[in-house]
C-alpha positions, 0 to 999 in steps of 0.5 A: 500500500503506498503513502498517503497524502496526509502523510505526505503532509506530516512529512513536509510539516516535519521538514519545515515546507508545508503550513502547521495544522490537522494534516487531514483538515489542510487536505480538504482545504487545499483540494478545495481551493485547487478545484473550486474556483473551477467548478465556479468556472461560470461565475469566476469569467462573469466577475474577473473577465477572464477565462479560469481555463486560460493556460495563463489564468490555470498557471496563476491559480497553481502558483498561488495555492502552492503559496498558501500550503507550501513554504521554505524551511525557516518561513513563517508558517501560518497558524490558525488564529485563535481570535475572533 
């Protein structure tokens, strides 16, 4: 049986190159902002005037949320905020 992905989440969080959380709950978290903004295709052209399918638009979208899950060992890694 090979690795799951939540394992792969401990592993990068152990090395200091994925934000600090429930690794279960930052996979959903992350599988939704990857494919939502797609299954809002419609919506998404509407209000930003451009095509999310776009190669252009497609390679924005990956670099951002590899931004917000993914760091370099010593970066600040984000933590959920305990205030209201």
């Amino acid at each position: 049986m090979g690795v799951s992905l939540t394992e792969l989440i401990r592993a990068a969080q152990k090395e200091g190159r994925f934000v600090a959380g429930d690794p279960h709950h930052l996979l959903y978290i992350f599988v939704g902002a990857v494919t939502h903004l797609f299954m809002l295709g419609a919506e998404v052209k509407k209000v930003s005037g451009r095509s999310p399918t776009s190669t252009a638009y497609v390679e924005e979208h990956v670099k951002l949320c590899l931004g917000l899950f993914f760091c370099e060992p010593g970066e600040l890694q984000v933590r959920p905020s305990t205030a209201d």
